[in-house]
N, C-alpha and C positions, 0 to 999 in steps of 0.2 A: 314306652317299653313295657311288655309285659313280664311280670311277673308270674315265673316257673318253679315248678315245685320238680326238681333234678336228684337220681340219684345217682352218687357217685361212685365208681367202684375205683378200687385205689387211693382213695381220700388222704390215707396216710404215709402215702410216697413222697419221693421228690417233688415232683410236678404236683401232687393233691394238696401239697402243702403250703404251694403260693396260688392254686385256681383257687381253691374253698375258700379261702377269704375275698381273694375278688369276686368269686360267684357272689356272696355274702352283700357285699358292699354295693352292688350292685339291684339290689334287696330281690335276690331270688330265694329261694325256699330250698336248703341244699340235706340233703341223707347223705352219709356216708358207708358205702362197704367196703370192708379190709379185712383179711385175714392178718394184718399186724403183726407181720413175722419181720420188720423193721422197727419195731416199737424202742425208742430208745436212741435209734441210731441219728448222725449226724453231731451240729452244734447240740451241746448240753447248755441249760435246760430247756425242751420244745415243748412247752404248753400243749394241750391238746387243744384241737380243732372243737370250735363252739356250737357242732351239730351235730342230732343224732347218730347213733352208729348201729349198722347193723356187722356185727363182726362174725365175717364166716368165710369162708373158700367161695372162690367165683364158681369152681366148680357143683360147688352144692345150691346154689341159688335156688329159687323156687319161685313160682307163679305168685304165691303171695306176696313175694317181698317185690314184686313190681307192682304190685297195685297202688292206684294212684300216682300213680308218677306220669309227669309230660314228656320228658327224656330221660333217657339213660345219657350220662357222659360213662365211658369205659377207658381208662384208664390201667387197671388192672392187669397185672400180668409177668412172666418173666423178663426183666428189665433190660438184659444187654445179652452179648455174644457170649463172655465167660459162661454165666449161668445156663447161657442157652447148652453151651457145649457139654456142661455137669450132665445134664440129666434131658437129652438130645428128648426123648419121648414124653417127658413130662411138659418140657416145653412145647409141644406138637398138643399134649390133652388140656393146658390152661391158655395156650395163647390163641388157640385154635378150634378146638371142640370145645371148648368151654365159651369162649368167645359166639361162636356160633349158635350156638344153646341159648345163650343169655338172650342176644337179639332176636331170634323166634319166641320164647318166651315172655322179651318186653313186647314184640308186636301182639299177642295173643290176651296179653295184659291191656293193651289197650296204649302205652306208649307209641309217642307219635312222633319223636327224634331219636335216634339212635346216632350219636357222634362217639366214632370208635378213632382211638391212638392210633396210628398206626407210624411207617415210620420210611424214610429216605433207604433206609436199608435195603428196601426191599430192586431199591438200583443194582446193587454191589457191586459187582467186576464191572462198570462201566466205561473206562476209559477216561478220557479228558472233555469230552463234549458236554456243553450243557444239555440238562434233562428237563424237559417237562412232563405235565401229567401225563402225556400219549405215550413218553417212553416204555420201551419192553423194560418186564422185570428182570433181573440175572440176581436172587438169590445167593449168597454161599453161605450164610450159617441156618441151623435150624432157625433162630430168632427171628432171622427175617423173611424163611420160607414163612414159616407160620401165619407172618403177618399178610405176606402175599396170598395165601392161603383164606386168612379172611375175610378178607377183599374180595374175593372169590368168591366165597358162599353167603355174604349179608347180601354183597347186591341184588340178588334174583327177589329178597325179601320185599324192595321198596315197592309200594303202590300207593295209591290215595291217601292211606291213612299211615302209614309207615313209613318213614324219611330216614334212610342214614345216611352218615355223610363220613369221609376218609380223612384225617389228617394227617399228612405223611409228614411228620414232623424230621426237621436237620436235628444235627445232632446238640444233643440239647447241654446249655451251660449255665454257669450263675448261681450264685446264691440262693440256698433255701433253709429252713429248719431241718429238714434231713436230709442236707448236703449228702452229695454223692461223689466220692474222690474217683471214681473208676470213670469218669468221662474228660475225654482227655484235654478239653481247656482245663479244669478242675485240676486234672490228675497233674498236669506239666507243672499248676500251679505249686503245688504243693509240694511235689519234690523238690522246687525252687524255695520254697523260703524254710523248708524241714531239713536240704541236705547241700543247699548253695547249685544243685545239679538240675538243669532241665532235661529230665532224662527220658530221650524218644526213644520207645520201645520198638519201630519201623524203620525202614531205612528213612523214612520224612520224606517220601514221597505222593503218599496218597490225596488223594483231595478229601475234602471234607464240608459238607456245607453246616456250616452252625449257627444255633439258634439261642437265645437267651431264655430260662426256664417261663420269667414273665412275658417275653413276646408269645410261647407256644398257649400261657393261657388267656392272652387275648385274642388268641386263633378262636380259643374253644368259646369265648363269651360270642368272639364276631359269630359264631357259626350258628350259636343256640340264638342270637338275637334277630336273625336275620330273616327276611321273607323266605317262606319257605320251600317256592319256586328256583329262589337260586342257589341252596345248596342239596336239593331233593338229589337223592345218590349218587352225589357228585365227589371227587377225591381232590384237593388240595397239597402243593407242597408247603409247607410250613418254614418263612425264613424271608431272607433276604437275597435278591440274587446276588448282589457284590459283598454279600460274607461266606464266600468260597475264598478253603485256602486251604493249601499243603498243608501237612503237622508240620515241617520244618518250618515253616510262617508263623504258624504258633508260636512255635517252640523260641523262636529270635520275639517275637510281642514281648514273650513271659519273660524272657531274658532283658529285654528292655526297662520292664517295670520293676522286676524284682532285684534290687542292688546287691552286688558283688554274686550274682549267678552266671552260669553258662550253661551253654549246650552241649549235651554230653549225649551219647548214642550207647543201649544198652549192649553187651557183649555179643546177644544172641541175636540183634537186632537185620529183621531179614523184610522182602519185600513184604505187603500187607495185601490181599485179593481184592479187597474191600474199597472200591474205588471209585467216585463218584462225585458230580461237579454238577448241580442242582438248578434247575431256574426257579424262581417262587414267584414271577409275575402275576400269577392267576390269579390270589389270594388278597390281594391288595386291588386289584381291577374289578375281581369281583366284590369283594367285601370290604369297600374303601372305608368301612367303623375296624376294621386290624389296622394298625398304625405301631409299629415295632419302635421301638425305644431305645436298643440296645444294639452297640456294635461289640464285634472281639474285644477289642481294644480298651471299649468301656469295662465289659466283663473279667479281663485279667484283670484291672484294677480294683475291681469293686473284689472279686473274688480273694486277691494280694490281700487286702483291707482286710477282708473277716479271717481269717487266717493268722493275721497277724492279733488281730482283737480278742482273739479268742487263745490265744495260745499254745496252737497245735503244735505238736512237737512230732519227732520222724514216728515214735513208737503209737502217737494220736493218728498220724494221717496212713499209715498202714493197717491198723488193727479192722476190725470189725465193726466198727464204729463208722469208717466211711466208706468199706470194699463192700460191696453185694455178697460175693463170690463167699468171703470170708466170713459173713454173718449165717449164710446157711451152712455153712460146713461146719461153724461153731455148735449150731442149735442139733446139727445131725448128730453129733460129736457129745452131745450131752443127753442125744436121746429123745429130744424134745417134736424133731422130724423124723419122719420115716421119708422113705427112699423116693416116693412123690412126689417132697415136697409139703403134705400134709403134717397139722400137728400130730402127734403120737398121746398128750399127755390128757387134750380132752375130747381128742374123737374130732375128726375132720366136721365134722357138723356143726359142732362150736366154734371151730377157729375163726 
């Protein structure tokens, strides 16, 4: 296996926080970029990650800060639907023109993998059929236009010496250092052992393909390890095909594991557009070194586990500490953001 010198943008996310050590372990040569406006969140206390940082806004990137590098992983970016919804156009300039930016400028740099996040969303209104990669997109939030959207504009980039690759990740679950309560095996999880309530925000209709945070970054190792014929601007679903399930499937898992819970349906609780039922064959056919490790089933428990270990209480697992949505509203709220998205207190250039 060769050894790659990658950088990563995001490093200090959810998902950057269980790939970086496995990039690590795996003895690659890993950078970090983050604008770090999560700093803090999740399980207290998160160590920092044992590799350089460049800390700054994706959007501000530069040609320098790709030099040297043999891939970019791209991670980075507005994480979910809530946030996308905050700030509908900011989302469109980081998930998308920024995103876009970045891989013209790693090709230009001289990078030669470009493996971008991208994500199952970009399905949406789909119905009940399974999907694979040929599937048409149907969008309905900005988040996942975005993503559809970059999709769009890296591929025309690939040629000989430029490689990206798509992984359209399920929806992602499981333990990390900066847990994220806003995804909804997590989220079911935790209003079950915080309020006895597994409380589905949907009628629990919708499908849902999900993914464990660790299987999404042995996508990314399979994908940077691999000849580079067979992932040369190729797109990937991420997951497994038989871990498709309704949220009310969930929601009875979570109810199963977590004692003295049940299923409870919130007041407002209406259909969800967002609907989709994923195949992920390709990914495992083609890149038979991804080898997924985790089911639902595993993950509510493991998830129950740290919850309990750590002892989150209802005002821990609502606060800011494990909602997205809440941690920028907090920082906007003290002034620290402006209306972008950007720091305010040292000039987006630093952040």
């Amino acid at each position: 296996m060769k050894r790659m010198r990658i950088l990563l943008t995001g490093h200090d996310g959810y998902i950057g926080h269980v790939l970086t050590p496995m990039l690590l372990e795996r003895e690659h040569e890993v950078t970090g970029l983050d604008s770090c406006l999560y700093d803090g969140c999740g399980f207290a206390p998160a160590r920092a990650l044992p590799v350089p940082v460049i800390r700054k806004d994706v959007r501000d990137v530069t040609l320098d800060d790709l030099r040297g590098f043999e891939a970019v992983v791209h991670l980075a970016g507005i994480s979910n639907d809530p946030l996308g919804d905050l700030a509908p156009q900011t989302t469109y300039a980081i998930n998308h023109e920024a995103s876009v930016r970045l891989a013209r400028l790693a090709k230009q740099a001289g990078v030669q993998r470009f493996v971008f996040s991208s994500s199952c969303s970009n399905y949406g209104a789909a119905g009940d059929s399974y999907l694979d990669e040929t599937a048409s997109f149907n969008p309905v939030t900005p988040y996942a236009e975005s993503k559809v959207w970059t999709e769009r504009d890296v591929a025309p980039l690939a040629d000989a010496s430029f490689t990206p690759t798509f992984l359209r990740s399920s929806t992602a679950f499981g333990v990390s250092t900066r847990l994220r309560g806003d995804l909804v095996v997590n989220n079911l999880v935790g209003y079950a052992v915080t309020s006895g309530e597994v409380l589905i925000k949907s009628d629990g209709m919708p499908w849902r393909p999900l993914v464990h945070v660790e299987d999404i970054s042995r996508a990314f190792t399979a994908v940077l390890e691999a000849p580079r014929e067979v992932v040369h601007n190729e797109s990937f679903n991420v997951g497994t095909t038989a871990e498709n399930y309704r949220v009310r499937e969930i929601a009875q898992m979570v109810a199963e594991v977590v004692p003295n819970s049940k299923v409870t349906y919130a007041g407002d609780a209406s259909p969800d557009k967002r609907n989709y039922r994923v195949n992920c064959d390709k990914i495992s056919r083609v890149l038979p070194s991804f080898k997924p490790q985790w089911t639902v089933r595993k993950g509510v428990e493991e998830v129950y586990a740290a919850y309990c270990r750590h002892g989150t209480t209802s005002a821990d697992f609502l606060s800011s500490n494990f909602v997205r949505l809440k941690k920028i509203r907090e920082l906007q709220n003290a002034g620290m953001l402006d209306h972008t998205l950007a720091w305010r207190t040292e000039g987006r250039s630093a952040a």
